[in-house]
mmCIF file as Biopython writes it, N, C-alpha, C and O atoms, coordinates in Angstrom:
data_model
#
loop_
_atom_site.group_PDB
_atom_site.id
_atom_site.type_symbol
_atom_site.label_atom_id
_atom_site.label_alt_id
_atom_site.label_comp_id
_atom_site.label_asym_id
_atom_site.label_entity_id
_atom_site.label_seq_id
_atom_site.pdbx_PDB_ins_code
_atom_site.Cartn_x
_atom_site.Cartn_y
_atom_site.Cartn_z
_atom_site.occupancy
_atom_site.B_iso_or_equiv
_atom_site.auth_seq_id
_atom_site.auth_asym_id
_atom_site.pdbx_PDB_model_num
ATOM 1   N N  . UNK A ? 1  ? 0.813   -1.195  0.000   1.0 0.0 1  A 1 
ATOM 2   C CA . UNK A ? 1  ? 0.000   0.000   0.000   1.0 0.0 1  A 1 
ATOM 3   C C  . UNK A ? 1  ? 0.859   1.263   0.000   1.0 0.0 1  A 1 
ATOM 4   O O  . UNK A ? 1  ? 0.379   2.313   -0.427  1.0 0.0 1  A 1 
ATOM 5   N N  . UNK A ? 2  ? 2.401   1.189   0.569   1.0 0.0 2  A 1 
ATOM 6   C CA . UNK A ? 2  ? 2.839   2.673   0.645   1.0 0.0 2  A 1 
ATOM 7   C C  . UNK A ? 2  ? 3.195   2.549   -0.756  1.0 0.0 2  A 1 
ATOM 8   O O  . UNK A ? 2  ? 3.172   3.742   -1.060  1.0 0.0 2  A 1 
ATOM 9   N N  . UNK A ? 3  ? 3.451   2.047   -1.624  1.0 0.0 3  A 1 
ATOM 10  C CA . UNK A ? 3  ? 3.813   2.141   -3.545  1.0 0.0 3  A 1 
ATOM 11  C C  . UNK A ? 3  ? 2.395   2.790   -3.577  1.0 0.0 3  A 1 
ATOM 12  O O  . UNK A ? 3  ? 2.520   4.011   -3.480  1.0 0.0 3  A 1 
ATOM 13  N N  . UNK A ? 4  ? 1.197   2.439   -3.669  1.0 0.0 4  A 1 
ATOM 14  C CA . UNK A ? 4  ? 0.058   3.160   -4.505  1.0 0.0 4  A 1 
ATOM 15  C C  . UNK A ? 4  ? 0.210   4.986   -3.565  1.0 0.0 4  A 1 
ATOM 16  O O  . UNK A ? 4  ? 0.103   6.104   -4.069  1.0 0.0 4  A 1 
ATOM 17  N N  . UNK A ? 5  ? 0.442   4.655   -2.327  1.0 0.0 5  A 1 
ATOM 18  C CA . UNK A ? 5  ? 0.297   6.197   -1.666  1.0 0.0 5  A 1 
ATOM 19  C C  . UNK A ? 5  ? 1.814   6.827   -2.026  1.0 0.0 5  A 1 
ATOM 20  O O  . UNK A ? 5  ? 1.830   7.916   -1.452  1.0 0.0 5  A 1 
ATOM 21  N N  . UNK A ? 6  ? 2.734   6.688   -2.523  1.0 0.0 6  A 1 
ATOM 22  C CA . UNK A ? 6  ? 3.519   6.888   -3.039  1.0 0.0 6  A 1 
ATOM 23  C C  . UNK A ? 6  ? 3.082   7.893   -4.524  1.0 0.0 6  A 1 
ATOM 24  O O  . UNK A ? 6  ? 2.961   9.087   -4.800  1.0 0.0 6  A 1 
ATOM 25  N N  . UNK A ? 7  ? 2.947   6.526   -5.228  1.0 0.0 7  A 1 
ATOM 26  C CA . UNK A ? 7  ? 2.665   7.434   -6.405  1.0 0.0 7  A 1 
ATOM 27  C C  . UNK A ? 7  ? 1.509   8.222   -6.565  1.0 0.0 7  A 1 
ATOM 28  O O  . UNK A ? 7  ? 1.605   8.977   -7.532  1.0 0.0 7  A 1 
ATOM 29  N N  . UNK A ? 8  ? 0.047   8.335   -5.710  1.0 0.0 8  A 1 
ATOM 30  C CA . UNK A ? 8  ? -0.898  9.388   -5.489  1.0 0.0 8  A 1 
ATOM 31  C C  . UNK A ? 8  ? 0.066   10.376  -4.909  1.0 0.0 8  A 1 
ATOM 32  O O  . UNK A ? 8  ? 0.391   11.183  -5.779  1.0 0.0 8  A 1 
ATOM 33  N N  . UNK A ? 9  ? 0.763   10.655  -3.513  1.0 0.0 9  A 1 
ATOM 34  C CA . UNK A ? 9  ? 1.383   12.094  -3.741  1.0 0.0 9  A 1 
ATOM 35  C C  . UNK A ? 9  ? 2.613   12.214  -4.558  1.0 0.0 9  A 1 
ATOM 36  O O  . UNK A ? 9  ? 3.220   13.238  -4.243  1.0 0.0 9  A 1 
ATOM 37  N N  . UNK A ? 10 ? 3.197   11.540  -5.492  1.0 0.0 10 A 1 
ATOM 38  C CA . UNK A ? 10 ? 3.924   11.875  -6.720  1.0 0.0 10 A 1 
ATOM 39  C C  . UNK A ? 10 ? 3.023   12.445  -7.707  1.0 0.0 10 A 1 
ATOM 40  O O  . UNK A ? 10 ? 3.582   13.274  -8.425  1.0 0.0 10 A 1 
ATOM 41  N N  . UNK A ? 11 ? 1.669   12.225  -7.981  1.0 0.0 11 A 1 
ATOM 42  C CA . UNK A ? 11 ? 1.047   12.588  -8.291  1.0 0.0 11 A 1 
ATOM 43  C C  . UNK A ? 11 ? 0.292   14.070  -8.677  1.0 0.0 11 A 1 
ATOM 44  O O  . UNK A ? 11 ? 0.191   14.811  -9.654  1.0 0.0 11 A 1 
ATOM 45  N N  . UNK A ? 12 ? -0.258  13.998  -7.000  1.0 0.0 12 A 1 
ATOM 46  C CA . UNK A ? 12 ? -0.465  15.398  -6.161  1.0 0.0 12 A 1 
ATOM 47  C C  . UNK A ? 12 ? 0.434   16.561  -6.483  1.0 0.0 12 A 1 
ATOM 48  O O  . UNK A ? 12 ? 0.022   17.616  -6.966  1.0 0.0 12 A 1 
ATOM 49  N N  . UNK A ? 13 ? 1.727   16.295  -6.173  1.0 0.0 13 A 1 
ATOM 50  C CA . UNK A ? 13 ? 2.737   16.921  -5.865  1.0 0.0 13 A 1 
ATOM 51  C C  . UNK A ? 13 ? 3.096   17.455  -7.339  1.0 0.0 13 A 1 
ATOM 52  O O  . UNK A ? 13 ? 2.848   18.618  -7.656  1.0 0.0 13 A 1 
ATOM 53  N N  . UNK A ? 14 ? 3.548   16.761  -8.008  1.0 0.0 14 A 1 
ATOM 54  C CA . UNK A ? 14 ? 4.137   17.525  -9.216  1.0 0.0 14 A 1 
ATOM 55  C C  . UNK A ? 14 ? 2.689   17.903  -10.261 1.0 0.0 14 A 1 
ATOM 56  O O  . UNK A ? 14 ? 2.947   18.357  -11.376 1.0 0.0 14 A 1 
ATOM 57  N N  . UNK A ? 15 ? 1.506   17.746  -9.955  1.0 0.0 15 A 1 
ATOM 58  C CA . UNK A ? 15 ? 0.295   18.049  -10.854 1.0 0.0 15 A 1 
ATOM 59  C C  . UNK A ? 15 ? 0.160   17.443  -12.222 1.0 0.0 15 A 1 
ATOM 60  O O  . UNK A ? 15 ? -0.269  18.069  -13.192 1.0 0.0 15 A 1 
ATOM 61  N N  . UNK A ? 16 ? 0.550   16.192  -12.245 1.0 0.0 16 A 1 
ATOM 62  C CA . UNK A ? 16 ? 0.375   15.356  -13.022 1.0 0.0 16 A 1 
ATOM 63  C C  . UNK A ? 16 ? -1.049  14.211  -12.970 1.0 0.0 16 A 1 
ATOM 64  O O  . UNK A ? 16 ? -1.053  13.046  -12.572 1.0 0.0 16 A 1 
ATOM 65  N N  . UNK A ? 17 ? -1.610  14.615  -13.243 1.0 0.0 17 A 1 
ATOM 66  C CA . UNK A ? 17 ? -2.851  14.248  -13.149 1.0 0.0 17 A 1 
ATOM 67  C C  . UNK A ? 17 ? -3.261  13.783  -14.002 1.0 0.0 17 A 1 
ATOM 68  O O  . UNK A ? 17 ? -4.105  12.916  -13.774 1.0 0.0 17 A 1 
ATOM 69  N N  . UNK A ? 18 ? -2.995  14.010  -15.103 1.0 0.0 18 A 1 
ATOM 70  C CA . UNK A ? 18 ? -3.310  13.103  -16.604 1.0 0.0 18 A 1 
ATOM 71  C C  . UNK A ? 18 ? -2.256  11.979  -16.520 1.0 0.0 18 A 1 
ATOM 72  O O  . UNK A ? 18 ? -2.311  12.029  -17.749 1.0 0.0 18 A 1 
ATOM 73  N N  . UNK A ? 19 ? -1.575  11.252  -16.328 1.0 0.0 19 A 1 
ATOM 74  C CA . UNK A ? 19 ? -0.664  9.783   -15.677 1.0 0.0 19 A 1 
ATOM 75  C C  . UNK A ? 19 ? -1.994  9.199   -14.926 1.0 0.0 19 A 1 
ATOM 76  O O  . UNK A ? 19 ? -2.250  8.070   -15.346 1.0 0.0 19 A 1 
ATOM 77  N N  . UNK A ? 20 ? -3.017  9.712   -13.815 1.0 0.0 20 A 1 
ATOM 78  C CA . UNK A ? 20 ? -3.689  8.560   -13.579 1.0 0.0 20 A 1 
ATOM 79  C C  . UNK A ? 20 ? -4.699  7.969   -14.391 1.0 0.0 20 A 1 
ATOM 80  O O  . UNK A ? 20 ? -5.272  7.011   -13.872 1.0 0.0 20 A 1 
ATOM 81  N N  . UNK A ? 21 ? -5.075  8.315   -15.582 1.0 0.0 21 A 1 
ATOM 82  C CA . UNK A ? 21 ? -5.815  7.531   -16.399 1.0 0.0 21 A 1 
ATOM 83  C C  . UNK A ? 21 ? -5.557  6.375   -17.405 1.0 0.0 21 A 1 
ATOM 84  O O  . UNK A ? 21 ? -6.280  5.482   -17.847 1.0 0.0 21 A 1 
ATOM 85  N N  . UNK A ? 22 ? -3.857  6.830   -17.665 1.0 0.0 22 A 1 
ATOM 86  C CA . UNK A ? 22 ? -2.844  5.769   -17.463 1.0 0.0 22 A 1 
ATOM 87  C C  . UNK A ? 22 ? -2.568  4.833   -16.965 1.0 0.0 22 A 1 
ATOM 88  O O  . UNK A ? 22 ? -2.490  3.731   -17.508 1.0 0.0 22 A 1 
ATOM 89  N N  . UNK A ? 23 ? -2.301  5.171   -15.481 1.0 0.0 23 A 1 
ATOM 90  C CA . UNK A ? 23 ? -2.098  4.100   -14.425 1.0 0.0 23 A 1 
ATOM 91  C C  . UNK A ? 23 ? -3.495  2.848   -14.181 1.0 0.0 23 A 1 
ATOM 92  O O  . UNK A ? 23 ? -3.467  1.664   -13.847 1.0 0.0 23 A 1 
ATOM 93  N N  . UNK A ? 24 ? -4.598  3.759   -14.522 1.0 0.0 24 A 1 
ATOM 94  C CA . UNK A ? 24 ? -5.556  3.076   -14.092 1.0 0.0 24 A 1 
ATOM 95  C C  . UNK A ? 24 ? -5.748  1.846   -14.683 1.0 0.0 24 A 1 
ATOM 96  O O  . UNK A ? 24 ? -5.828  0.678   -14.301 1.0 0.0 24 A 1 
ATOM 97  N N  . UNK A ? 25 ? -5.821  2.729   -16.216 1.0 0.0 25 A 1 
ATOM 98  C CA . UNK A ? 25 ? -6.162  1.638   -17.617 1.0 0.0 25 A 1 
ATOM 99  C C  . UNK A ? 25 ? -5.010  0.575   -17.714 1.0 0.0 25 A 1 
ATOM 100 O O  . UNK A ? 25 ? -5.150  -0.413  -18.434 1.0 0.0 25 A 1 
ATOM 101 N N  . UNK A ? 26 ? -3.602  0.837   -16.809 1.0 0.0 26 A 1 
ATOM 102 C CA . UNK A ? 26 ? -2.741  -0.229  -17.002 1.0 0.0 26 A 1 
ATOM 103 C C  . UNK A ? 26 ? -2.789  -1.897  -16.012 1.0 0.0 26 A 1 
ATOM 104 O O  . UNK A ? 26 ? -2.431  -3.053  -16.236 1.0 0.0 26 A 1 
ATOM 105 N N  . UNK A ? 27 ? -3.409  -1.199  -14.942 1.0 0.0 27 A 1 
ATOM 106 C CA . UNK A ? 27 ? -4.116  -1.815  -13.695 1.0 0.0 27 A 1 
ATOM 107 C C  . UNK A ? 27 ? -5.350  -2.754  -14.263 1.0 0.0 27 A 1 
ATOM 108 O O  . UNK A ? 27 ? -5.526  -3.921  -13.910 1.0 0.0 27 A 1 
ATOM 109 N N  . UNK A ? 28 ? -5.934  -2.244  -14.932 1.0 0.0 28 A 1 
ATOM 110 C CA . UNK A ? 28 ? -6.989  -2.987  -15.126 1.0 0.0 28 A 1 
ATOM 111 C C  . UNK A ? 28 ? -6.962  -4.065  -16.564 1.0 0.0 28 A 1 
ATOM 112 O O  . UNK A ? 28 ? -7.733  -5.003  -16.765 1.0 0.0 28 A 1 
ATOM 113 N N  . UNK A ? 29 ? -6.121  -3.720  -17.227 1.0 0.0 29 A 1 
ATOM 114 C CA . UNK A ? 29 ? -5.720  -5.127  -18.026 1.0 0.0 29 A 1 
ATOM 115 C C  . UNK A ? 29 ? -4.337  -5.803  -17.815 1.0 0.0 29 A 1 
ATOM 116 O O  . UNK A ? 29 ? -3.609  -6.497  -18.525 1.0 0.0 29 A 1 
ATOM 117 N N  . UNK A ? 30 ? -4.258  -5.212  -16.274 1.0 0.0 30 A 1 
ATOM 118 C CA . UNK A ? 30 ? -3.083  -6.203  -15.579 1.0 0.0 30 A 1 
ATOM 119 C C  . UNK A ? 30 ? -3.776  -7.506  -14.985 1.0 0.0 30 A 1 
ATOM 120 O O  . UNK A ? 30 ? -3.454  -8.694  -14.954 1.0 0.0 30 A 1 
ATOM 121 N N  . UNK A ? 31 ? -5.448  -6.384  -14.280 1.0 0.0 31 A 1 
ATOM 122 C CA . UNK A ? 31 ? -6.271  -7.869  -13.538 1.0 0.0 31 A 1 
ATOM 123 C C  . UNK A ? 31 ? -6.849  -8.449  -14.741 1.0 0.0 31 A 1 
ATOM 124 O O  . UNK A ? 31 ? -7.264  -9.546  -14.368 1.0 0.0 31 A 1 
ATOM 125 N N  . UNK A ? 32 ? -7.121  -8.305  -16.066 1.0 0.0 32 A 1 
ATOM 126 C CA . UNK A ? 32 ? -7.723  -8.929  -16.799 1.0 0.0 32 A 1 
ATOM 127 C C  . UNK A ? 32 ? -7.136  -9.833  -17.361 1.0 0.0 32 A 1 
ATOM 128 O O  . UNK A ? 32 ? -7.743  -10.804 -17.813 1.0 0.0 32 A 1 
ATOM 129 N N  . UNK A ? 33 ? -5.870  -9.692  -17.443 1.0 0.0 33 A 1 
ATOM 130 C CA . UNK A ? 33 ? -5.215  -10.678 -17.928 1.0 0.0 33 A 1 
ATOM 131 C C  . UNK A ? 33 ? -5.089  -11.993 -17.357 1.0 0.0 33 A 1 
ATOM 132 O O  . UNK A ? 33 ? -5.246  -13.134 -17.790 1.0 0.0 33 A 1 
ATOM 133 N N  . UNK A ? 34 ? -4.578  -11.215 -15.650 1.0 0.0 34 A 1 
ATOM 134 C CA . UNK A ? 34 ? -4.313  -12.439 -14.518 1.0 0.0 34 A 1 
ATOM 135 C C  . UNK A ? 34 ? -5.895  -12.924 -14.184 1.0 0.0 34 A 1 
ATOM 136 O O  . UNK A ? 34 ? -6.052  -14.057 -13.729 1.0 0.0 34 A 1 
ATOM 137 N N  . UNK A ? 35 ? -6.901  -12.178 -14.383 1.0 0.0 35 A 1 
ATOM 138 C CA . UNK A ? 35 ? -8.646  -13.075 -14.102 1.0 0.0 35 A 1 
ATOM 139 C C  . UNK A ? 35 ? -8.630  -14.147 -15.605 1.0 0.0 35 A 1 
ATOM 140 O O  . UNK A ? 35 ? -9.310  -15.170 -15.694 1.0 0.0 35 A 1 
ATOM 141 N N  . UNK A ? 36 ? -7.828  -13.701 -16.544 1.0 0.0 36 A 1 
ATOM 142 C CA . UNK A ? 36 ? -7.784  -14.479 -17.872 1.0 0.0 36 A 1 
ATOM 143 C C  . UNK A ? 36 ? -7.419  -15.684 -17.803 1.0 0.0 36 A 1 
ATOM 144 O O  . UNK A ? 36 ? -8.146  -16.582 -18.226 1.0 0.0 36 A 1 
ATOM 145 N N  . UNK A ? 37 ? -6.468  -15.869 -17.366 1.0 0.0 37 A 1 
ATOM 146 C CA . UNK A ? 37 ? -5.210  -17.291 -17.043 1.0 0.0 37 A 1 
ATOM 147 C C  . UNK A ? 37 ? -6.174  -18.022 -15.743 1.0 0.0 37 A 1 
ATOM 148 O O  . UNK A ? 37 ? -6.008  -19.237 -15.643 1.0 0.0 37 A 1 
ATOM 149 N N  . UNK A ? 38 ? -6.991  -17.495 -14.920 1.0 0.0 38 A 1 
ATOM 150 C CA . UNK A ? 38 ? -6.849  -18.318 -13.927 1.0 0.0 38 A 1 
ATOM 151 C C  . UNK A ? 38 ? -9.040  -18.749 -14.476 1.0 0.0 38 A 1 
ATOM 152 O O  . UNK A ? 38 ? -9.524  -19.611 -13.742 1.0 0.0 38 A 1 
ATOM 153 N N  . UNK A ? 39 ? -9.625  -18.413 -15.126 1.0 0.0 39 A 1 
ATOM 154 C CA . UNK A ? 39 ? -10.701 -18.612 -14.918 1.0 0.0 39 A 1 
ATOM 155 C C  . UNK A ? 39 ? -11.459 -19.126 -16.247 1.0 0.0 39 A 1 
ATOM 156 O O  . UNK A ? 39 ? -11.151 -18.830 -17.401 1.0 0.0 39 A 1 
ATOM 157 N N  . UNK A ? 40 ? -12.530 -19.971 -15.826 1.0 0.0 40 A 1 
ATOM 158 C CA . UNK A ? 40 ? -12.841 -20.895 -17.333 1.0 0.0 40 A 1 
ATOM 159 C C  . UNK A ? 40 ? -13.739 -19.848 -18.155 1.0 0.0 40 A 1 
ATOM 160 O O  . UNK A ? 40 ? -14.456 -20.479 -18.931 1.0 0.0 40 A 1 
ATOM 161 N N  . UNK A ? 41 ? -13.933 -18.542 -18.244 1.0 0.0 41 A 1 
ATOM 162 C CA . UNK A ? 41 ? -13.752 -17.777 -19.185 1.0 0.0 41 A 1 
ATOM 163 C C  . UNK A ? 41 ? -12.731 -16.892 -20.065 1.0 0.0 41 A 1 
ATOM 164 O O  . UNK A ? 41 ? -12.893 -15.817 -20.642 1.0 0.0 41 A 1 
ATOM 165 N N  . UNK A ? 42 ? -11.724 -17.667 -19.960 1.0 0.0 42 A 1 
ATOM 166 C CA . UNK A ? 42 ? -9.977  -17.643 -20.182 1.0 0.0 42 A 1 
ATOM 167 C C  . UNK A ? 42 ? -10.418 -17.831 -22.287 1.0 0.0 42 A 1 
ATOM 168 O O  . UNK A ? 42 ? -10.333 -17.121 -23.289 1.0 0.0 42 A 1 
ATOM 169 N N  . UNK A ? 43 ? -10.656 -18.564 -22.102 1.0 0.0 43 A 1 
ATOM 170 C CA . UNK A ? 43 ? -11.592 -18.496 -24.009 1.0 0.0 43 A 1 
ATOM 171 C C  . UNK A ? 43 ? -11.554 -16.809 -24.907 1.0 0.0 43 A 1 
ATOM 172 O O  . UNK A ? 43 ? -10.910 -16.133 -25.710 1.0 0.0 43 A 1 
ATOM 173 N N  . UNK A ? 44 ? -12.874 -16.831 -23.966 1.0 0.0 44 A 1 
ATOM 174 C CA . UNK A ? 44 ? -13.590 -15.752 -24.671 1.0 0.0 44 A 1 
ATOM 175 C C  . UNK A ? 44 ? -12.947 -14.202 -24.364 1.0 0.0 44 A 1 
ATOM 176 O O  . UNK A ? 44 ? -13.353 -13.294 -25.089 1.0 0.0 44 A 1 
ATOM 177 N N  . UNK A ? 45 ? -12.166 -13.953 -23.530 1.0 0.0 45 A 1 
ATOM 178 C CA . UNK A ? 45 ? -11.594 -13.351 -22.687 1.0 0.0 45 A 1 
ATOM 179 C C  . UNK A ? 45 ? -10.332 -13.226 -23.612 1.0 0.0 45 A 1 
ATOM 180 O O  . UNK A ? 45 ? -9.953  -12.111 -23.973 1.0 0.0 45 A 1 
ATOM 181 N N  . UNK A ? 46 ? -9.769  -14.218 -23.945 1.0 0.0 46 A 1 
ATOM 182 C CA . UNK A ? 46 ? -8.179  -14.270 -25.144 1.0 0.0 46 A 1 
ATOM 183 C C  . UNK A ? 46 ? -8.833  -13.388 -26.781 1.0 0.0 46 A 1 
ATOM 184 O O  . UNK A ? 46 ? -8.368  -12.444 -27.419 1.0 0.0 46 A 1 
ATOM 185 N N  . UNK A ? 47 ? -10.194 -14.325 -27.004 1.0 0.0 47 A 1 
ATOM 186 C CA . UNK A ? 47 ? -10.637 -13.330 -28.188 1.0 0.0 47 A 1 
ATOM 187 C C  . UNK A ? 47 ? -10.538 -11.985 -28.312 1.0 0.0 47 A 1 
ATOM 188 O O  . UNK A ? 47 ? -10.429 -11.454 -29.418 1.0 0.0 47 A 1 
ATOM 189 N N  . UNK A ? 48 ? -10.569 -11.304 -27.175 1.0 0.0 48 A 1 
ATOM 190 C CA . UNK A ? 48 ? -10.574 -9.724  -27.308 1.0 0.0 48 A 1 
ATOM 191 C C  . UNK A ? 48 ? -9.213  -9.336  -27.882 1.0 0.0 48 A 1 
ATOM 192 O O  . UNK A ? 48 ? -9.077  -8.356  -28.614 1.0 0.0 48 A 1 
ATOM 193 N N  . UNK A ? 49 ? -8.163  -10.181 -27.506 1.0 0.0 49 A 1 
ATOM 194 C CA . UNK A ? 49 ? -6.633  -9.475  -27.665 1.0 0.0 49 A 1 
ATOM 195 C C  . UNK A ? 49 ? -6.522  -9.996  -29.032 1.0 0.0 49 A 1 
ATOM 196 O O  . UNK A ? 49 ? -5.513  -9.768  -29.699 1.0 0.0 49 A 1 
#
């Protein structure tokens, strides 16, 4: 948890605020990938890429 509060006041701090829509969208086909590999909709889930 101090890495994510880390980079929110790296964030804050230098007013970079357009990086978290970035960060977000990178987060979330980090879990899609890893919900990909582990679950029997691992199929239909590979079609998208």
């Amino acid at each position: 948890m101090d890495f994510i509060k880390d980079i929110w006041l790296f964030l804050r701090e230098r007013k970079k605020y357009w990086l978290a829509p970035i960060i977000i969208v990178l987060l979330l086909l980090g879990f899609l990938i890893v919900f990909a590999g582990s679950s029997a909709m691992s199929p239909f889930i590979y079609t998208l890429f």
